[in-house]
PDB file with one MODEL, atoms N, CA, C and O in Angstrom:
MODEL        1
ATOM      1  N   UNK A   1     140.288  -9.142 117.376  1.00  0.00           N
ATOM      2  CA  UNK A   1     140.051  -8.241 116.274  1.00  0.00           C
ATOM      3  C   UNK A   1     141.330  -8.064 115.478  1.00  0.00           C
ATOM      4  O   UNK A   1     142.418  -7.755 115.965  1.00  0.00           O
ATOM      5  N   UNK A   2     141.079  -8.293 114.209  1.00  0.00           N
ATOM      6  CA  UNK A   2     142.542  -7.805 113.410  1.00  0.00           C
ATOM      7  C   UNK A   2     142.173  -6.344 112.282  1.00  0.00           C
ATOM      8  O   UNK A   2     141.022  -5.923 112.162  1.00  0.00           O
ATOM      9  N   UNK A   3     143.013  -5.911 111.760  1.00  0.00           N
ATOM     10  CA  UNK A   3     142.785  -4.948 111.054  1.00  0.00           C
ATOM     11  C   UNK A   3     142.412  -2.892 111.609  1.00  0.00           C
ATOM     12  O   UNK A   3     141.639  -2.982 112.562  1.00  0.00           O
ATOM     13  N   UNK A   4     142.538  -2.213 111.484  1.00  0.00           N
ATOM     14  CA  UNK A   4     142.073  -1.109 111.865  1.00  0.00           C
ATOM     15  C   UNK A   4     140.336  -0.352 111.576  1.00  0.00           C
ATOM     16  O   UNK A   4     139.561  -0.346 110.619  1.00  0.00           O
ATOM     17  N   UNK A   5     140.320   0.075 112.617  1.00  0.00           N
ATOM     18  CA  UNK A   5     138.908   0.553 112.163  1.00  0.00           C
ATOM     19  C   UNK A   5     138.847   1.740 112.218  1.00  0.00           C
ATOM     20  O   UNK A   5     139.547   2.438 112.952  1.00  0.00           O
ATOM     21  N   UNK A   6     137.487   2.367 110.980  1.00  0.00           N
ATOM     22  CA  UNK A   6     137.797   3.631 110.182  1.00  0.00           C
ATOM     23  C   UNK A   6     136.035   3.781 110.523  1.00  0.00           C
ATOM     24  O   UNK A   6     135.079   3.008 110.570  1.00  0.00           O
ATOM     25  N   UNK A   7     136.289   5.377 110.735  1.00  0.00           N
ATOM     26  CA  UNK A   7     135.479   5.948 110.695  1.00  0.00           C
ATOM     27  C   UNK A   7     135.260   7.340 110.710  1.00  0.00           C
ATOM     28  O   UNK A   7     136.247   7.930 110.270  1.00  0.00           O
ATOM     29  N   UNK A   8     134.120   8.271 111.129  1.00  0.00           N
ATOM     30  CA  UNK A   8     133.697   9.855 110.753  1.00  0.00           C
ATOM     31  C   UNK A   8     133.022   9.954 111.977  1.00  0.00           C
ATOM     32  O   UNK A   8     132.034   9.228 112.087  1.00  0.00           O
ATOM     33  N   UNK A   9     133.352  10.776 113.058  1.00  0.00           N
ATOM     34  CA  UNK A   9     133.071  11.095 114.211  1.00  0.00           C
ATOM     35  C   UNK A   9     133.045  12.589 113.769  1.00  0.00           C
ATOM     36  O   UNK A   9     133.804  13.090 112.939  1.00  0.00           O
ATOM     37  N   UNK A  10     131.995  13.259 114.493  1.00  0.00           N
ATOM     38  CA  UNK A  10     132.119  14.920 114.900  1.00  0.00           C
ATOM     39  C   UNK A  10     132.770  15.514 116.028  1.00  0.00           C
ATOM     40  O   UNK A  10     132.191  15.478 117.114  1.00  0.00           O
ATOM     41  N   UNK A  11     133.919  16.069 115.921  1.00  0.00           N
ATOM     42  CA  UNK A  11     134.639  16.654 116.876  1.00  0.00           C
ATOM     43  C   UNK A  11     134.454  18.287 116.861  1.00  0.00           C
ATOM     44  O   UNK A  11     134.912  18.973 115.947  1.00  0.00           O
ATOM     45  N   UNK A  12     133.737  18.825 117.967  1.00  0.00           N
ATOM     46  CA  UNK A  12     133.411  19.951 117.983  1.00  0.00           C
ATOM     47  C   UNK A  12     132.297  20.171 117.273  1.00  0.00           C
ATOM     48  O   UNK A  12     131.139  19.881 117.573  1.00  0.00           O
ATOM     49  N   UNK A  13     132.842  20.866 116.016  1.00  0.00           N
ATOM     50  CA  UNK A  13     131.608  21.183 114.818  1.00  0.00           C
ATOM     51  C   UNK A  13     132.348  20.387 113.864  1.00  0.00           C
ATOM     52  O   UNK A  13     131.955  20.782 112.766  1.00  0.00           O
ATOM     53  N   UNK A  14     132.886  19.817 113.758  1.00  0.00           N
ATOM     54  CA  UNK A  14     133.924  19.435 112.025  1.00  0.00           C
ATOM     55  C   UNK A  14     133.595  17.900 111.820  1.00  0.00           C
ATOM     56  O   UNK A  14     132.840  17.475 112.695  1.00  0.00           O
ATOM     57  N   UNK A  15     133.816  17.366 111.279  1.00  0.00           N
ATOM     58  CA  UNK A  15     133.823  15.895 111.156  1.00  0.00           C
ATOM     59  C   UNK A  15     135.077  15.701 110.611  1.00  0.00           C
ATOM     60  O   UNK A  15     135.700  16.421 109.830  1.00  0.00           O
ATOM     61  N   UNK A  16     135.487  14.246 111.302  1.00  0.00           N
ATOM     62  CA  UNK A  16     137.014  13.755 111.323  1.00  0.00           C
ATOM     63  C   UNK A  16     137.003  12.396 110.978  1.00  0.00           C
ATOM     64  O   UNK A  16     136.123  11.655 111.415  1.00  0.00           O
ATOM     65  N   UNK A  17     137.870  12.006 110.258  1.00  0.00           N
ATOM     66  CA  UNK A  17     138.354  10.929 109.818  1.00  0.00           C
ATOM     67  C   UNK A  17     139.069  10.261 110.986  1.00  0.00           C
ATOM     68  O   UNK A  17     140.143  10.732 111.361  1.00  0.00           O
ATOM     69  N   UNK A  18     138.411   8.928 111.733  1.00  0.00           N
ATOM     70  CA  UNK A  18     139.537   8.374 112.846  1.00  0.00           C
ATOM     71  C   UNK A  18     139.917   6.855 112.575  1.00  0.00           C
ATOM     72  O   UNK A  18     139.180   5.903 112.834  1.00  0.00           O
ATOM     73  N   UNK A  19     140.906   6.796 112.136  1.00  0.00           N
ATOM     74  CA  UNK A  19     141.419   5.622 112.488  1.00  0.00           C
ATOM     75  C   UNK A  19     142.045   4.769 113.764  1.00  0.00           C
ATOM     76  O   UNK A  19     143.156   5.163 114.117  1.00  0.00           O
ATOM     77  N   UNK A  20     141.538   3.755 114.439  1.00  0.00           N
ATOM     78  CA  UNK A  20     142.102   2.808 115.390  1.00  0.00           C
ATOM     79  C   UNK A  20     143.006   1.454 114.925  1.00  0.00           C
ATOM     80  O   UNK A  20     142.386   0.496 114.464  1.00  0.00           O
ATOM     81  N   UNK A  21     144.195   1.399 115.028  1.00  0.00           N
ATOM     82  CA  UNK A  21     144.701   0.631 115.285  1.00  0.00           C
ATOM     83  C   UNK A  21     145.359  -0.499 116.210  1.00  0.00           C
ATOM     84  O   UNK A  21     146.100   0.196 116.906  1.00  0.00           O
ATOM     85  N   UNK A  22     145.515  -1.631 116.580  1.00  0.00           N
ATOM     86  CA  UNK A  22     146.071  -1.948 117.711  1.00  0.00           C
ATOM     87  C   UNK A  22     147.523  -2.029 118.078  1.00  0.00           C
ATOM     88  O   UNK A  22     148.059  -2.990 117.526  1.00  0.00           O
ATOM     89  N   UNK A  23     148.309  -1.342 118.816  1.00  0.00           N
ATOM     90  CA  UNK A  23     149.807  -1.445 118.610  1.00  0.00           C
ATOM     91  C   UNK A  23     150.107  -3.102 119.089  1.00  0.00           C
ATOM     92  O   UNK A  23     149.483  -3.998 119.658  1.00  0.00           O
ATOM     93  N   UNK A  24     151.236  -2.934 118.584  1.00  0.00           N
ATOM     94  CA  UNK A  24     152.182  -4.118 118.544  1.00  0.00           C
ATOM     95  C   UNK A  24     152.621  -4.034 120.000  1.00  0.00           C
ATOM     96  O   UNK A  24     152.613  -2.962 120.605  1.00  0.00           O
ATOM     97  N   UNK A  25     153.083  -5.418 120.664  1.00  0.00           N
ATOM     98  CA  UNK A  25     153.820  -5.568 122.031  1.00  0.00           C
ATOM     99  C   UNK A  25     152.912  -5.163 122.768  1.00  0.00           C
ATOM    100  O   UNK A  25     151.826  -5.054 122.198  1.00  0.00           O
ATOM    101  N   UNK A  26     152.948  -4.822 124.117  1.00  0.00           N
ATOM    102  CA  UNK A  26     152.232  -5.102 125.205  1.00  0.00           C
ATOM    103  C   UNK A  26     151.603  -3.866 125.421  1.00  0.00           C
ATOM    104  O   UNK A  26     151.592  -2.944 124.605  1.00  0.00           O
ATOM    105  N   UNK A  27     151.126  -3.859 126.433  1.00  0.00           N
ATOM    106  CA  UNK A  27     149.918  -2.420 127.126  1.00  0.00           C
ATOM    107  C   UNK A  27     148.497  -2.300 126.157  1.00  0.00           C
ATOM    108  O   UNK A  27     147.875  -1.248 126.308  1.00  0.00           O
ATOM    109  N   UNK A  28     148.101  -2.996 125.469  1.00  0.00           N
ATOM    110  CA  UNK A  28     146.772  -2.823 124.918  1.00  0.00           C
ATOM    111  C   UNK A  28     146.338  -1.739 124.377  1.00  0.00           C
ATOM    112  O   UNK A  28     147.134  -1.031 123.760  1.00  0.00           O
ATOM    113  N   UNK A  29     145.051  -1.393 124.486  1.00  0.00           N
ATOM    114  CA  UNK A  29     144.459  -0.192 123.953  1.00  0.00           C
ATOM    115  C   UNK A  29     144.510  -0.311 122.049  1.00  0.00           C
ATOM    116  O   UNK A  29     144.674  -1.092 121.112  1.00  0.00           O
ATOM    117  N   UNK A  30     144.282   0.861 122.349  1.00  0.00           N
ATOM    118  CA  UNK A  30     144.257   1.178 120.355  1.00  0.00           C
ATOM    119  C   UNK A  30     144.795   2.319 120.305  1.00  0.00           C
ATOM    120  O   UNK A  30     144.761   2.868 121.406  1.00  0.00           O
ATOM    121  N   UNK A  31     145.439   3.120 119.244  1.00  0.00           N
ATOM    122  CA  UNK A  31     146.385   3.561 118.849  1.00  0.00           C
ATOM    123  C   UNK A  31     145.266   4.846 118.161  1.00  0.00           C
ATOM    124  O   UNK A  31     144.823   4.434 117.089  1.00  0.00           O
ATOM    125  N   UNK A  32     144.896   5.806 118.401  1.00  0.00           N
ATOM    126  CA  UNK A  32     144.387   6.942 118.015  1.00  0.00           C
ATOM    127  C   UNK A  32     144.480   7.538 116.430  1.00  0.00           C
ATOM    128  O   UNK A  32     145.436   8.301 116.570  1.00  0.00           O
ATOM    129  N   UNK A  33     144.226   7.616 115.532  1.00  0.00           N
ATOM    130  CA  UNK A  33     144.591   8.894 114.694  1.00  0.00           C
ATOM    131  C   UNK A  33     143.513   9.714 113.933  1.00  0.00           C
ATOM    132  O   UNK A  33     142.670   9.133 113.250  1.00  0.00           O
ATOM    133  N   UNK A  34     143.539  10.951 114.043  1.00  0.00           N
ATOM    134  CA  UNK A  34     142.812  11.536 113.879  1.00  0.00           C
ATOM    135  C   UNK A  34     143.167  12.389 112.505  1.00  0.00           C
ATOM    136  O   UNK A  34     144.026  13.269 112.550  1.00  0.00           O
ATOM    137  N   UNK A  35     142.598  12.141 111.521  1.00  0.00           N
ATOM    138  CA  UNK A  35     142.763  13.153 110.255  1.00  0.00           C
ATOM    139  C   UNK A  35     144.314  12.810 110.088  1.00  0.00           C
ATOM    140  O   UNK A  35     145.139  13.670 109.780  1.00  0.00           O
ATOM    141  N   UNK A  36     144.576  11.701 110.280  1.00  0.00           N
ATOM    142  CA  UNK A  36     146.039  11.078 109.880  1.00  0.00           C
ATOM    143  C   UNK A  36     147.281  11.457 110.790  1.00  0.00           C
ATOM    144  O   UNK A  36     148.446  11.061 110.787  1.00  0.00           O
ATOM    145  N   UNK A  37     146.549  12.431 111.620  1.00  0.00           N
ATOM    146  CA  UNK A  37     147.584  13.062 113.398  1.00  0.00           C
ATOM    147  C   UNK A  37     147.234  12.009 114.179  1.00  0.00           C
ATOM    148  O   UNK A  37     146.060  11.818 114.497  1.00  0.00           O
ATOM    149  N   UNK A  38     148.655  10.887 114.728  1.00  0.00           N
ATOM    150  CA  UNK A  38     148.370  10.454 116.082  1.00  0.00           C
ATOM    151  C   UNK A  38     148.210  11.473 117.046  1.00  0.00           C
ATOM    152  O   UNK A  38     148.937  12.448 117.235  1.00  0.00           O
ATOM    153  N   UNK A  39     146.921  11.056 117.779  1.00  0.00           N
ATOM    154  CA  UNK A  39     146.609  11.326 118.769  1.00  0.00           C
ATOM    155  C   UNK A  39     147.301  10.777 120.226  1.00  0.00           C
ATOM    156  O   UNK A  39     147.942  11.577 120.907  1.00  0.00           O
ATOM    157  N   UNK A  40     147.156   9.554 120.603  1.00  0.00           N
ATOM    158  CA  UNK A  40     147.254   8.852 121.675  1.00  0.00           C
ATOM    159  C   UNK A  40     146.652   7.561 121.259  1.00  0.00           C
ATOM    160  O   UNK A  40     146.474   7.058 120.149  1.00  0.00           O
ATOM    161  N   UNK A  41     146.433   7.237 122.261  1.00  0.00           N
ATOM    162  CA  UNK A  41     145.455   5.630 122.791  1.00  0.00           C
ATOM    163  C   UNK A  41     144.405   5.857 123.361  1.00  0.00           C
ATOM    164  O   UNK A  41     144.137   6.909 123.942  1.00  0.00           O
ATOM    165  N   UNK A  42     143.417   4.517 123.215  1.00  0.00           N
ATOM    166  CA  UNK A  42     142.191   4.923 124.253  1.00  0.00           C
ATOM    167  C   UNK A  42     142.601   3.236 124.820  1.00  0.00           C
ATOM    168  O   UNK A  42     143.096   2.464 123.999  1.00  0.00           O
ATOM    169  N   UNK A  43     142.403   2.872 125.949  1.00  0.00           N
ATOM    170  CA  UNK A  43     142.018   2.169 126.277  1.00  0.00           C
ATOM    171  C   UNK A  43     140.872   1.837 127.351  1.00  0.00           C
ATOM    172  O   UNK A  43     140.070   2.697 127.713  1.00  0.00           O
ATOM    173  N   UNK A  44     140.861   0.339 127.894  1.00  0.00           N
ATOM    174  CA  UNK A  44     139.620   0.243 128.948  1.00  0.00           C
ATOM    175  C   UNK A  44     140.081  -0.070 130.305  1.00  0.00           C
ATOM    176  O   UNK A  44     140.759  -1.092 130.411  1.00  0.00           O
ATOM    177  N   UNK A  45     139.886   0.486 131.165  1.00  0.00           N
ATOM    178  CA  UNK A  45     140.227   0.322 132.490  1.00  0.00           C
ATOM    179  C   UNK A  45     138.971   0.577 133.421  1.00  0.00           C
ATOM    180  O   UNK A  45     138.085   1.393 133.165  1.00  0.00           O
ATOM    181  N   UNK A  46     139.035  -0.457 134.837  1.00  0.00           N
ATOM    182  CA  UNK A  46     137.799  -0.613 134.997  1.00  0.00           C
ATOM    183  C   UNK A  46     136.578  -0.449 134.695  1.00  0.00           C
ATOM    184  O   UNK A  46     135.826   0.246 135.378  1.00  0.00           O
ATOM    185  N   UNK A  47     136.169  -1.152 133.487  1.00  0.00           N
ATOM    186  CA  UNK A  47     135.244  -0.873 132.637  1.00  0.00           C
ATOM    187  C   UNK A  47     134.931   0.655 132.123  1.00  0.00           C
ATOM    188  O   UNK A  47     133.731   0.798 131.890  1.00  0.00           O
ATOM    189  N   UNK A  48     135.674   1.763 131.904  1.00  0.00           N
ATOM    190  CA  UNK A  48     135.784   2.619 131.471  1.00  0.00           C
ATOM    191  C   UNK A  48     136.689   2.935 130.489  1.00  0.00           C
ATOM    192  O   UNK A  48     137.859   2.573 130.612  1.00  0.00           O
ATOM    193  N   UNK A  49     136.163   3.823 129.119  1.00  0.00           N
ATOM    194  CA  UNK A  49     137.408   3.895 128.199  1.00  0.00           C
ATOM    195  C   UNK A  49     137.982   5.076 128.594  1.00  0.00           C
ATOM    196  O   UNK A  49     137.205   6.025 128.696  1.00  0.00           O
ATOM    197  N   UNK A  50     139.547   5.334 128.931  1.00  0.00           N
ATOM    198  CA  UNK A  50     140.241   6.739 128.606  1.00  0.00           C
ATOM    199  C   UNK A  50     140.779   6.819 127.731  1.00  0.00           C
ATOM    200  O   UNK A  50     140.960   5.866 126.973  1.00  0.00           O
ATOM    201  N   UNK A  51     141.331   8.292 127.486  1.00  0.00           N
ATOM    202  CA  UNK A  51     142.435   8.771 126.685  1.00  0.00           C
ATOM    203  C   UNK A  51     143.424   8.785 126.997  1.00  0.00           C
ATOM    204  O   UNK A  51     143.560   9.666 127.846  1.00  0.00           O
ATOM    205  N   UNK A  52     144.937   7.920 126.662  1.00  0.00           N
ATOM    206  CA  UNK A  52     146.208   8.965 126.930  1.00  0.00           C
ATOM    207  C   UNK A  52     146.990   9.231 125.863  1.00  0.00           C
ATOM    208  O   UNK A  52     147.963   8.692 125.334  1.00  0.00           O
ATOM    209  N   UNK A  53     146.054  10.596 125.596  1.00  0.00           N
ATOM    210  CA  UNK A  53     146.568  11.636 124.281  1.00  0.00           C
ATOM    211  C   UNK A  53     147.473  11.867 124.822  1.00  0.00           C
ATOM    212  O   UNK A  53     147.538  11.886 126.051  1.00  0.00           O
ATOM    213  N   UNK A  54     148.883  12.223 123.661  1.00  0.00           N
ATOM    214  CA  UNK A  54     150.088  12.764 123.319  1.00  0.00           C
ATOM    215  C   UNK A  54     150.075  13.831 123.428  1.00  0.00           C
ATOM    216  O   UNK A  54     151.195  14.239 123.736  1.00  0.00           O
ATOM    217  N   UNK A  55     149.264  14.693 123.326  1.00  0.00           N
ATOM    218  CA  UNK A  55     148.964  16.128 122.779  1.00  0.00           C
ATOM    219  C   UNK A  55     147.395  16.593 123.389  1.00  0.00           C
ATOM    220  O   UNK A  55     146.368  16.002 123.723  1.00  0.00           O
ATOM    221  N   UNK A  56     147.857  17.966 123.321  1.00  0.00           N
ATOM    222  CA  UNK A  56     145.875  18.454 124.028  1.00  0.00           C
ATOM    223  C   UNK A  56     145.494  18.405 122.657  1.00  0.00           C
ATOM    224  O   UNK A  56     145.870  18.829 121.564  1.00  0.00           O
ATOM    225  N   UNK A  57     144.184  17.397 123.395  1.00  0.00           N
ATOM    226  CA  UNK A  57     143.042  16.671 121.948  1.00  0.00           C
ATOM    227  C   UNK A  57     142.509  17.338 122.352  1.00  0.00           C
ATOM    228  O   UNK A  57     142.791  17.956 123.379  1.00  0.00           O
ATOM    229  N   UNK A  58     141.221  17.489 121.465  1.00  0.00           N
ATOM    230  CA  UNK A  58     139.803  17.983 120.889  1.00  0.00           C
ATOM    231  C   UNK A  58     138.940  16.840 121.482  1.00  0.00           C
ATOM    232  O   UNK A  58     137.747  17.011 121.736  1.00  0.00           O
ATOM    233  N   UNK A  59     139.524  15.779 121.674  1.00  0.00           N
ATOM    234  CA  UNK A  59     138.586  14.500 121.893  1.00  0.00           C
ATOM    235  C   UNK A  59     137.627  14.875 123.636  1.00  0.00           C
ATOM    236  O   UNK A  59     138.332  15.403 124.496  1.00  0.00           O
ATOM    237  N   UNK A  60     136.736  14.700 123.860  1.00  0.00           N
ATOM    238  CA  UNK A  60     136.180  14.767 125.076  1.00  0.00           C
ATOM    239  C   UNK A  60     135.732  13.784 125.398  1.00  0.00           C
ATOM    240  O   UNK A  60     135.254  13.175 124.441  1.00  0.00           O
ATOM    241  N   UNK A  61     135.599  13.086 126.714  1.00  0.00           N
ATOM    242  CA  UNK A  61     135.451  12.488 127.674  1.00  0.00           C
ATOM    243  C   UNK A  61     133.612  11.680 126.487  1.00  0.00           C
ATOM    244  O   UNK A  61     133.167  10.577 126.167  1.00  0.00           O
ATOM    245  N   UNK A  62     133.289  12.953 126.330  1.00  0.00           N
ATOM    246  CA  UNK A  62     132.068  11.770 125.594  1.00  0.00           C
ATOM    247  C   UNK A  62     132.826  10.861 124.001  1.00  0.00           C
ATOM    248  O   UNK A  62     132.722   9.729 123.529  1.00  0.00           O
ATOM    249  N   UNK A  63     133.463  11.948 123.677  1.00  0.00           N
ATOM    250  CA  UNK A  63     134.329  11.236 122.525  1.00  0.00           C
ATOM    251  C   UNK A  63     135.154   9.946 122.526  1.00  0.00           C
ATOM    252  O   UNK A  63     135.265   9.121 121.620  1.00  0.00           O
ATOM    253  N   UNK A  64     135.733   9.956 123.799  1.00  0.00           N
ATOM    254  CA  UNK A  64     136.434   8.684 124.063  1.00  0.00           C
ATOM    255  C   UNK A  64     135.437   7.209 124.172  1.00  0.00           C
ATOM    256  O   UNK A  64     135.693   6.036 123.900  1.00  0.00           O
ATOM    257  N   UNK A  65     134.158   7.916 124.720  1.00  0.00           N
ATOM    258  CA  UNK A  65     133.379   6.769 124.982  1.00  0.00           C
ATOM    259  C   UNK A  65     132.586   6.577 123.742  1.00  0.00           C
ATOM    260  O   UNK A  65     131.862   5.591 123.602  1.00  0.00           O
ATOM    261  N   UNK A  66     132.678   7.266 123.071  1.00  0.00           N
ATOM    262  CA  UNK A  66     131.797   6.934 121.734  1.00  0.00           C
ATOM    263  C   UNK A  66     132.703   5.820 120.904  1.00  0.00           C
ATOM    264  O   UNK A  66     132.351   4.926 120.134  1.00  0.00           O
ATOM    265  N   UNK A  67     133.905   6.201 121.334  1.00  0.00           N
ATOM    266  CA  UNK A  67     135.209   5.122 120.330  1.00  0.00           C
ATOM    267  C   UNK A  67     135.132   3.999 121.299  1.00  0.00           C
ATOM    268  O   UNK A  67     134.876   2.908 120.789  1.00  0.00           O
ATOM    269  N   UNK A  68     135.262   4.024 122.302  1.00  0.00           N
ATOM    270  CA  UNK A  68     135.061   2.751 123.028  1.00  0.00           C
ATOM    271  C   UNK A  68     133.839   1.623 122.540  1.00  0.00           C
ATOM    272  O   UNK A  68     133.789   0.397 122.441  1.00  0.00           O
ATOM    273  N   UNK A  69     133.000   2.634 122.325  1.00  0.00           N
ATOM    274  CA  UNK A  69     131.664   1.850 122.168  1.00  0.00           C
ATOM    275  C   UNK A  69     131.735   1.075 120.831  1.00  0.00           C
ATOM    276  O   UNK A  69     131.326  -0.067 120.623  1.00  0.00           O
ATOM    277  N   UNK A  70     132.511   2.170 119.714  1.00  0.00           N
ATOM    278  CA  UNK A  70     132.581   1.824 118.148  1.00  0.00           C
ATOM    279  C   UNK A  70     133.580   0.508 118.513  1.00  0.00           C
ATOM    280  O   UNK A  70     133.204  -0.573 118.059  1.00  0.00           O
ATOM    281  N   UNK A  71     134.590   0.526 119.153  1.00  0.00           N
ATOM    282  CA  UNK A  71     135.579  -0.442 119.423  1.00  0.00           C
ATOM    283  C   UNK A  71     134.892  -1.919 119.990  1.00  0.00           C
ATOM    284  O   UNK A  71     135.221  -3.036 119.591  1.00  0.00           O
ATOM    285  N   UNK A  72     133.948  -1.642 120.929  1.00  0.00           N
ATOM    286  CA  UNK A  72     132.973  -3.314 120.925  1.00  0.00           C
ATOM    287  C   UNK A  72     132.460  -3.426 120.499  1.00  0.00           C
ATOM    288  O   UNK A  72     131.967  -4.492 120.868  1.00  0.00           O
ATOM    289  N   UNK A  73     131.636  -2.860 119.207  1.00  0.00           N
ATOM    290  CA  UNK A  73     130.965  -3.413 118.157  1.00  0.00           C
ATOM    291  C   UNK A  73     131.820  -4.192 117.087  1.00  0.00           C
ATOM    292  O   UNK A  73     131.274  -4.953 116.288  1.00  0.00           O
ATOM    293  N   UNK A  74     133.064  -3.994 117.098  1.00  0.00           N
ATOM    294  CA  UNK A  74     134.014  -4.643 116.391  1.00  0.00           C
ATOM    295  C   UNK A  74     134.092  -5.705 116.979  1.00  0.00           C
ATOM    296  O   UNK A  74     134.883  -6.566 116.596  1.00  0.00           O
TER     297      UNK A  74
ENDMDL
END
């Protein structure tokens, strides 16, 4: 996959602008940002996506997997 992917997820009650990017150099994952705030990364580990947010996110455990999911449709 090249390029970042954009989209409008509901976090809580609000809807958010999230962008994924893939960082540069090693450890994988995608690169979080939310309403233009890095967040963290999500990546996949044993077939599961986590979070390792920078900061206490808003994102929940279903949220991560909803980006995971948006992330293999890419």
């Amino acid at each position: 996959m090249t390029g970042d992917i954009e989209f409008e997820i509901i976090i809580g009650d609000q809807a958010k602008h999230v962008r994924l990017s893939i960082p540069n150099g090693a450890g994988g994952g995608y690169h979080v940002y939310v309403d233009k705030y890095y967040y963290g990364k999500v990546i996949k580990r044993n077939g599961q996506w986590i979070g390792l947010m920078n900061t206490k996110s808003d994102l929940t455990t279903d949220d991560i997997q909803e980006i995971g999911e948006i992330i293999e449709k890419h």
